[in-house]
FINUMI-465909 format. One record per atom (N, C-alpha, C): y, z, x. Coordinates in steps of 0.001 Angstrom, whole numbers, plus 500000, padded with zeros to 6 digits. Atoms other than C-alpha are relative to their C-alpha. Layout:
! residues N
YZX
...
END
This chain:
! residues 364
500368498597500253
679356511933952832
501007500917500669
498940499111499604
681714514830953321
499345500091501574
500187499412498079
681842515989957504
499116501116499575
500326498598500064
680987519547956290
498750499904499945
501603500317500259
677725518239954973
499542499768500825
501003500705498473
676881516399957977
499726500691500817
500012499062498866
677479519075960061
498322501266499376
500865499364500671
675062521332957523
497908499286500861
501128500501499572
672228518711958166
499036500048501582
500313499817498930
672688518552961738
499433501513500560
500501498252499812
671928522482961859
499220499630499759
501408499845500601
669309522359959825
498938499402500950
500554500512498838
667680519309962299
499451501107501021
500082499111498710
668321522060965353
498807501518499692
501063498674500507
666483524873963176
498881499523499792
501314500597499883
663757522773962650
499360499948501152
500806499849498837
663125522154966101
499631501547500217
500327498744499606
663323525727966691
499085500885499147
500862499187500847
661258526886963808
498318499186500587
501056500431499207
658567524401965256
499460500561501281
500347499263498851
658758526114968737
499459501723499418
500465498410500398
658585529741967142
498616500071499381
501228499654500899
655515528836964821
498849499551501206
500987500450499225
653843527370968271
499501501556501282
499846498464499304
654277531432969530
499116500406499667
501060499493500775
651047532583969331
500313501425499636
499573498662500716
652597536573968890
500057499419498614
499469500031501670
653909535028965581
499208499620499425
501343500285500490
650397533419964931
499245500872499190
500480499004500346
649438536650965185
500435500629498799
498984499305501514
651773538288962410
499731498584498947
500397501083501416
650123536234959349
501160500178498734
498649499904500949
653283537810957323
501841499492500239
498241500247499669
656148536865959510
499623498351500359
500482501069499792
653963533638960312
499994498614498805
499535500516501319
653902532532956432
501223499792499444
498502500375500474
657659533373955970
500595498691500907
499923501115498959
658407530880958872
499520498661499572
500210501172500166
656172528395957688
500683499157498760
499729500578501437
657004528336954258
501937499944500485
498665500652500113
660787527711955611
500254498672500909
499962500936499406
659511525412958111
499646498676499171
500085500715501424
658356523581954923
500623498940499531
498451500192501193
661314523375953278
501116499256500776
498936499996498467
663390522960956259
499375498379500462
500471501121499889
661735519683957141
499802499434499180
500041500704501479
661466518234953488
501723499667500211
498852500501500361
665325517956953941
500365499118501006
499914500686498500
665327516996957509
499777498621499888
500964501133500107
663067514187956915
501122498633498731
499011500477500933
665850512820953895
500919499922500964
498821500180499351
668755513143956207
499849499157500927
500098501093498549
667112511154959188
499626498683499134
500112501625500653
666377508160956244
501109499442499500
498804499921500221
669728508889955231
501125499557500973
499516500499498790
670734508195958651
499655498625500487
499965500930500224
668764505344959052
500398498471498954
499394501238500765
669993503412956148
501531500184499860
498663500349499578
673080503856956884
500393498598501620
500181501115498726
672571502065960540
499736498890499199
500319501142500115
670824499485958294
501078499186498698
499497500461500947
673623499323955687
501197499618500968
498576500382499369
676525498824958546
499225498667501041
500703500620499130
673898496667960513
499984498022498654
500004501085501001
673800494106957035
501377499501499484
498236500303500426
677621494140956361
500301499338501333
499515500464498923
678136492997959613
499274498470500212
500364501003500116
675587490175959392
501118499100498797
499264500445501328
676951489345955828
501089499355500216
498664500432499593
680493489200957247
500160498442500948
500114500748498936
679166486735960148
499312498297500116
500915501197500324
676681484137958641
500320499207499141
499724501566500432
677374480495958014
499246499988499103
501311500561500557
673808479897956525
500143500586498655
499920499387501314
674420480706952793
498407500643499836
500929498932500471
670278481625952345
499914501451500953
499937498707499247
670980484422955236
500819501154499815
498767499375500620
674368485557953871
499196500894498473
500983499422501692
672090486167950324
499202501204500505
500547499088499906
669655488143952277
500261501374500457
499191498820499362
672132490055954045
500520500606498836
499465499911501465
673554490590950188
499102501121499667
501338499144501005
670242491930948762
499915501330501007
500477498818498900
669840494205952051
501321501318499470
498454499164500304
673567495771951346
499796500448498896
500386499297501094
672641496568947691
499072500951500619
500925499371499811
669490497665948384
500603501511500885
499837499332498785
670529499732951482
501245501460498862
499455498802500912
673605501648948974
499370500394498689
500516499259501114
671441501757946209
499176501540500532
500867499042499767
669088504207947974
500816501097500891
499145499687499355
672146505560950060
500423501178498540
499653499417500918
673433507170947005
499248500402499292
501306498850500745
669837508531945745
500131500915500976
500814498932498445
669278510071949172
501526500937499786
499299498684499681
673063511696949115
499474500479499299
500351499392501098
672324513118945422
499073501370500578
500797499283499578
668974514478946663
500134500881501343
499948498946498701
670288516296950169
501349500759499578
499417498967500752
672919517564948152
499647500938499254
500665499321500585
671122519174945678
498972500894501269
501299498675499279
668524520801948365
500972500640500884
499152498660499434
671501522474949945
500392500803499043
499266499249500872
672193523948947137
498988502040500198
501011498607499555
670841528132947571
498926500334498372
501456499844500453
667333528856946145
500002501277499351
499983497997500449
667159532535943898
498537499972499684
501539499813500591
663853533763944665
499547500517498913
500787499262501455
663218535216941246
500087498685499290
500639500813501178
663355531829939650
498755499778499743
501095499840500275
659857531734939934
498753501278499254
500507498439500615
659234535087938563
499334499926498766
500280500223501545
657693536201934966
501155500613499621
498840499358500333
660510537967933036
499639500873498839
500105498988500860
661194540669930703
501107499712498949
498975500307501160
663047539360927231
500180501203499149
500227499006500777
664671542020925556
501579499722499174
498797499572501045
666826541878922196
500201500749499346
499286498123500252
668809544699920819
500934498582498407
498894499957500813
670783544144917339
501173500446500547
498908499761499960
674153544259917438
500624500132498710
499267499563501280
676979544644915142
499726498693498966
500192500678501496
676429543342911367
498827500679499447
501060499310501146
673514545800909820
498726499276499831
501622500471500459
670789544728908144
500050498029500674
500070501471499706
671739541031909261
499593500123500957
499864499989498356
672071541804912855
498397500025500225
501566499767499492
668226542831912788
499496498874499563
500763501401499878
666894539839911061
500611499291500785
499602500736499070
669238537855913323
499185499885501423
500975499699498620
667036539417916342
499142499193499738
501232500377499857
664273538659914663
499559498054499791
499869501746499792
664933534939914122
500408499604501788
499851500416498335
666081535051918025
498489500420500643
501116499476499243
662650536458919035
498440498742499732
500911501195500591
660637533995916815
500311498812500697
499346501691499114
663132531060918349
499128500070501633
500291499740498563
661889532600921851
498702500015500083
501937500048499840
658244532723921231
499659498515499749
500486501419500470
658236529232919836
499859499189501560
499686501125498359
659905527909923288
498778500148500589
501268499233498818
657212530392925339
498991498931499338
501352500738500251
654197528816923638
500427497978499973
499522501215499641
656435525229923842
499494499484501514
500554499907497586
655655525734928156
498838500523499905
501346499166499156
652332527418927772
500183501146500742
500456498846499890
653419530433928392
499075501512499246
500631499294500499
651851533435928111
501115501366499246
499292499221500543
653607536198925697
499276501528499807
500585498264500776
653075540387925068
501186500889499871
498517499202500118
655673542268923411
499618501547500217
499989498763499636
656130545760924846
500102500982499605
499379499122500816
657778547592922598
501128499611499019
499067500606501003
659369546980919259
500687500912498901
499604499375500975
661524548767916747
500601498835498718
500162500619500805
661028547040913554
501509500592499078
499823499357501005
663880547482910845
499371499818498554
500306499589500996
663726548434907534
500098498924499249
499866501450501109
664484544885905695
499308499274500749
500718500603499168
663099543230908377
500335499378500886
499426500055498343
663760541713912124
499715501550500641
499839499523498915
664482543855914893
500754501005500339
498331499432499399
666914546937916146
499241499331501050
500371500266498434
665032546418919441
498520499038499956
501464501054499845
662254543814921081
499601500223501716
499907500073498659
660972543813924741
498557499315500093
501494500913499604
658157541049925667
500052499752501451
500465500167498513
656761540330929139
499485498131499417
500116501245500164
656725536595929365
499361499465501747
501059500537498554
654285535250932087
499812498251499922
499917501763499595
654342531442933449
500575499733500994
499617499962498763
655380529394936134
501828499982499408
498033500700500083
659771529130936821
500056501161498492
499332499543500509
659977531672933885
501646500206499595
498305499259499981
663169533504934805
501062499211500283
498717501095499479
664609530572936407
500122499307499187
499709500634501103
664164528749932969
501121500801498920
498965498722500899
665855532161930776
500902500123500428
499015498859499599
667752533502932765
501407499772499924
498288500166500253
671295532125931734
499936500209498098
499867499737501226
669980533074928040
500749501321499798
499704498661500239
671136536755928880
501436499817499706
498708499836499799
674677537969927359
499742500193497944
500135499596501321
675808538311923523
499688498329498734
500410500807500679
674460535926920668
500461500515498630
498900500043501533
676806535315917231
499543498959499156
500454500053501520
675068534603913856
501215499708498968
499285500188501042
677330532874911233
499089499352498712
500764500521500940
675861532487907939
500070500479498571
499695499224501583
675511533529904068
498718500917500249
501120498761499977
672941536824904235
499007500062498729
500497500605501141
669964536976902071
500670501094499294
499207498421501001
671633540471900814
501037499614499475
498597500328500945
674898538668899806
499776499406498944
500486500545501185
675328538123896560
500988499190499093
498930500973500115
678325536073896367
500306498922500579
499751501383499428
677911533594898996
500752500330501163
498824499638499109
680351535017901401
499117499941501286
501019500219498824
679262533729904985
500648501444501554
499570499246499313
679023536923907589
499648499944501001
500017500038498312
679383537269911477
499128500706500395
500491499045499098
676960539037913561
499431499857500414
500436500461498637
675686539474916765
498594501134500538
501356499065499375
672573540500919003
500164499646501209
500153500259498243
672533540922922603
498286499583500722
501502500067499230
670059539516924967
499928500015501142
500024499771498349
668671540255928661
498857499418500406
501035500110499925
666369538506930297
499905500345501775
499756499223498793
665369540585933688
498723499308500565
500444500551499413
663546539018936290
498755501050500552
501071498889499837
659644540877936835
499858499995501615
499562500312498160
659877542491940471
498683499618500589
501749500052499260
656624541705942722
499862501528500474
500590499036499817
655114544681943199
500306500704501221
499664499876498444
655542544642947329
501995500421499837
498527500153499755
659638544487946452
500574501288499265
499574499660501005
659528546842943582
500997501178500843
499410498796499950
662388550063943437
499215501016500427
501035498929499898
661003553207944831
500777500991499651
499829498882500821
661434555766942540
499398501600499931
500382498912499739
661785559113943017
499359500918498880
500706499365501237
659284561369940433
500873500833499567
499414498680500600
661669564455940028
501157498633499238
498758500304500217
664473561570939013
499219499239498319
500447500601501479
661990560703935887
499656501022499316
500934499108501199
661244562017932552
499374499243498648
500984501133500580
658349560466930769
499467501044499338
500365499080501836
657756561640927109
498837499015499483
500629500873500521
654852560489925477
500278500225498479
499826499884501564
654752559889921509
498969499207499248
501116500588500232
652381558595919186
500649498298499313
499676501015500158
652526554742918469
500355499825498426
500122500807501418
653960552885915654
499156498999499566
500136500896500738
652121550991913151
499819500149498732
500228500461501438
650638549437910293
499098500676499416
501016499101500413
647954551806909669
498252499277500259
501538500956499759
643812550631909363
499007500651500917
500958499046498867
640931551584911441
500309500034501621
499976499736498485
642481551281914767
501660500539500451
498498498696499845
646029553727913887
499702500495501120
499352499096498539
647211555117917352
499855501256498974
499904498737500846
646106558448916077
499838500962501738
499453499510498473
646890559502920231
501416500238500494
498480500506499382
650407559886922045
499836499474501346
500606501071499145
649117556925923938
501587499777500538
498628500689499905
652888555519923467
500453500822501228
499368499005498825
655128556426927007
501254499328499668
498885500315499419
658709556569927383
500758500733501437
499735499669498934
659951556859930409
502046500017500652
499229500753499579
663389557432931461
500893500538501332
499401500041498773
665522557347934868
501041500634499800
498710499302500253
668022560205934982
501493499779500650
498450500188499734
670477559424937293
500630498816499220
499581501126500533
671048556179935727
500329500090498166
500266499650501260
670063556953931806
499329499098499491
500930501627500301
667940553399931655
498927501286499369
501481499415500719
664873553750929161
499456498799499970
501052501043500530
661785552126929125
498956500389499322
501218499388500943
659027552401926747
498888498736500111
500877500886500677
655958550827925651
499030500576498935
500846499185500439
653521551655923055
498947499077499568
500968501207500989
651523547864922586
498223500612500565
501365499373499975
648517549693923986
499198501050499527
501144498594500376
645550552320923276
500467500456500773
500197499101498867
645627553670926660
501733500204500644
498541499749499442
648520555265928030
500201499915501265
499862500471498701
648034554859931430
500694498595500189
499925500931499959
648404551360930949
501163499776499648
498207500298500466
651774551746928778
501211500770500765
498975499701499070
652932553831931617
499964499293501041
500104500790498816
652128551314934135
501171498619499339
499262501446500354
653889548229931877
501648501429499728
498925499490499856
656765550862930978
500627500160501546
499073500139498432
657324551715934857
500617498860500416
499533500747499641
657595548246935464
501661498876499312
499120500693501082
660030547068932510
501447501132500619
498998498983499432
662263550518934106
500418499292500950
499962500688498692
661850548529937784
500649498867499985
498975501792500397
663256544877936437
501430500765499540
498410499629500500
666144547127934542
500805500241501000
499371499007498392
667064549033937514
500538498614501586
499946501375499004
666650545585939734
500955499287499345
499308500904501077
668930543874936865
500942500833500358
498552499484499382
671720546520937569
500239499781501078
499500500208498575
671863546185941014
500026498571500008
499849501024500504
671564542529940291
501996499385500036
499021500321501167
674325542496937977
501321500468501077
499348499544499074
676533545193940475
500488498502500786
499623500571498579
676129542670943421
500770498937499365
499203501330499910
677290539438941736
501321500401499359
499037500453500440
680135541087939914
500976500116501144
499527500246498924
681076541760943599
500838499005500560
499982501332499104
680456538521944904
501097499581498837
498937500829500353
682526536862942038
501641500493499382
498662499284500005
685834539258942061
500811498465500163
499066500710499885
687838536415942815
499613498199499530
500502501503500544
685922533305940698
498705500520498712
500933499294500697
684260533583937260
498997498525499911
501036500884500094
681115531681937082
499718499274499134
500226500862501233
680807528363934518
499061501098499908
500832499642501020
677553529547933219
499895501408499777
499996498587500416
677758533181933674
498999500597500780
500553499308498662
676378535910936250
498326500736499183
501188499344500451
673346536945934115
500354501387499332
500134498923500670
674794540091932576
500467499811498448
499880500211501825
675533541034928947
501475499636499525
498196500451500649
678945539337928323
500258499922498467
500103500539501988
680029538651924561
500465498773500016
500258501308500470
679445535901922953
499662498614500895
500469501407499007
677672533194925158
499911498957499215
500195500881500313
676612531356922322
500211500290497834
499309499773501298
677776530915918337
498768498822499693
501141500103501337
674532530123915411
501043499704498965
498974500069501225
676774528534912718
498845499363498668
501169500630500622
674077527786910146
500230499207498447
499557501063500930
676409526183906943
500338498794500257
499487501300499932
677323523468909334
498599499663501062
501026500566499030
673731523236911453
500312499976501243
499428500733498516
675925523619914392
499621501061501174
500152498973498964
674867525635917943
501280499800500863
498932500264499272
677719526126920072
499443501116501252
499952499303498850
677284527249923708
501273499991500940
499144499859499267
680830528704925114
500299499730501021
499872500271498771
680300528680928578
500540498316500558
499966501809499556
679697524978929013
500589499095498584
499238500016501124
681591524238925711
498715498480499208
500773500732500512
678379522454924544
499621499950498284
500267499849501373
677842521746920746
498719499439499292
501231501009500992
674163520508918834
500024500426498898
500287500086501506
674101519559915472
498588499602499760
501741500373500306
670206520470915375
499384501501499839
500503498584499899
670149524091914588
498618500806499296
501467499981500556
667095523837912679
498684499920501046
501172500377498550
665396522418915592
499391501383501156
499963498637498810
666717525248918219
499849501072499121
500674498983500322
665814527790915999
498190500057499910
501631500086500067
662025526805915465
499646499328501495
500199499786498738
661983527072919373
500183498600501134
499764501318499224
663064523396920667
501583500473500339
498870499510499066
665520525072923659
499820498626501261
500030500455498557
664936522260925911
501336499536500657
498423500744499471
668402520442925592
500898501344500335
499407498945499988
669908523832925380
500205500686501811
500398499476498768
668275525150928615
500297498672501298
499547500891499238
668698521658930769
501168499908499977
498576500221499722
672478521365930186
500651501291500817
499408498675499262
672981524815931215
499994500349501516
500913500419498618
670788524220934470
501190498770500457
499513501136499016
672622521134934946
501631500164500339
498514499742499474
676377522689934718
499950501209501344
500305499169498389
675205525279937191
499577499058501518
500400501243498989
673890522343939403
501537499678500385
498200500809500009
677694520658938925
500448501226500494
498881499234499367
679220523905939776
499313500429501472
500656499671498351
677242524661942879
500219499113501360
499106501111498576
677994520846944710
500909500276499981
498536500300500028
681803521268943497
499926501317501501
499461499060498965
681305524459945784
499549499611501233
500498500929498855
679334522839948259
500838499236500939
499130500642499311
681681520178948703
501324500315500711
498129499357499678
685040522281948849
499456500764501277
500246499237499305
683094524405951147
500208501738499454
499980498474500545
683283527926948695
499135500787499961
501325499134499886
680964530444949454
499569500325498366
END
């Protein structure tokens, strides 16, 4: 195992003891909020500990069996010393894997719910059904996990799809499952409007913003908002929004808008609008900090903001292509009627690969 690592572990060990002495402080007993953050790292913090000291012991017992091995006449002792030496690197090389990976850094919003929102892009009337086949693909996955789905606010076009979509997606690991879906998405295909066959390009952007906890949220100043109400769109029938229930709300210094109008009550669509404003606003500063952090390294999978083209829909050859990780499935039938799993695990797992490579080099 690299030094650097070892040295990592051995900290960690020393913080353990010391997170054990601090949680035996009855002051900190007292503080049930600074008492929980503590524990829940004393947790965590000892889940790795506990790997590195078995990690340690089978090492003693893998230099402790090579040395027999090397030494013994008795061929059935030499055998057992054999089986011990497998054994001993087989589990030697699970255990690095696994204390590699748990050094890797934790983003508390993977556990979050999230806020999916697609926008047409360039190509017209395509671009909107294109959304709306990306929104359908995205509801299939959601109800694939048992999540729970409510779209916020939608602008329907006129042939049909999407200019705009914004759903609140509730479940466990949400955001930490989406959240490398955000950036631009490219549609190749024959249109049902063409009438020659001619296959055309176009794209829809997508964001998926991580929902803040309430305790963390932005605090927003009232004079820096202006919240319009309007009356809702629909389909007509006995329960027409015949109110200006609908709120939009939007943040002046910035020019972010959020709306909602899936409710009767407007209170309620200014309470889910404030919060869809609060993830945007948390998503820029977000977005700000990492393009910071990666001035001098661009990230395999991509920092979560709206880049172009993350991923290419080729639908005469069935083929998905994801840029980043230069991944290709010939199953685009599949990943459109909401089977993202291979899609979403490879992406997860080149972010994994690029996180030890930094690990190991030692790159912040």
């Amino acid at each position: 195992m690299n030094p650097t690592l070892r040295e990592q572990f051995e900290r960690l060990t020393l913080r353990l003891a010391e997170l054990d002495q601090i949680l035996a402080d009855a002051q900190v007993v007292a503080d049930l909020g600074r008492w929980r953050r503590l524990a829940r790292e004393q947790s965590e913090v000892q889940e790795v500990v506990e790997r590195w000291r078995r990690y340690r012991q089978r090492e003693s017992d893998l230099a402790a069996a090579r040395e027999m091995q090397a030494g013994e006449s008795d061929a059935e002792m030499a055998a057992l010393a054999a089986e011990e030496v497998a054994a001993a690197e087989a589990e030697l090389t699970q255990l690095d894997a696994e204390l590699q990976t748990a050094l890797l850094p934790k983003d508390p919003d993977d556990a979050r719910n999230a806020f999916l929102e697609i926008r047409a892009g360039t190509g017209g009337d395509e671009s909107a059904l294109f959304a709306g086949d990306l929104a359908r693909m995205y509801l299939r996955y959601c109800e694939r996990q048992g999540w729970r789905t409510e779209v916020l606010s939608d602008s329907p076009a006129e042939l049909g799809g999407y200019k705009e979509l914004v759903v609140r997606i509730e479940g466990a690991g949400v955001y930490g499952q989406l959240r490398f879906e955000s950036g631009g998405h490219r549609v190749q295909r024959v249109p049902a409007t063409e009438s020659q066959g001619r296959i055309h390009t176009s794209t829809c952007t997508v964001a998926v913003l991580a929902e803040p906890d309430a305790t963390e949220a932005i605090t927003l100043d009232p004079s820096e908002l202006r919240i319009d109400t309007f009356r809702a769109s629909g389909a007509g029938g006995q329960h027409i929004n015949k109110t200006d229930s609908a709120i939009r709300i939007t943040h002046l210094p910035t020019g972010l808008v959020a709306e909602c109008q899936d409710d009767r009550s407007q209170h309620r669509n200014k309470a889910k609008a404030m919060a869809v404003l609060q993830a945007r606003l948390r998503e820029r500063e977000r977005s700000e900090r990492t393009a910071r952090e990666a001035a001098t390294r661009k990230s395999l999978v991509g920092s979560g903001e709206r880049s172009d083209r993350i991923r290419t829909y080729n639908f005469p050859q069935g083929r998905l292509t994801d840029h980043r990780i230069n991944l290709t499935l010939y199953k685009l039938a599949q990943v459109m009627d909401g089977d993202l799993g291979d899609v979403v695990a490879a992406l997860h797992a080149a972010r994994v690969a690029e996180q030890l490579a930094q690990l190991e080099s030692g790159t912040p």
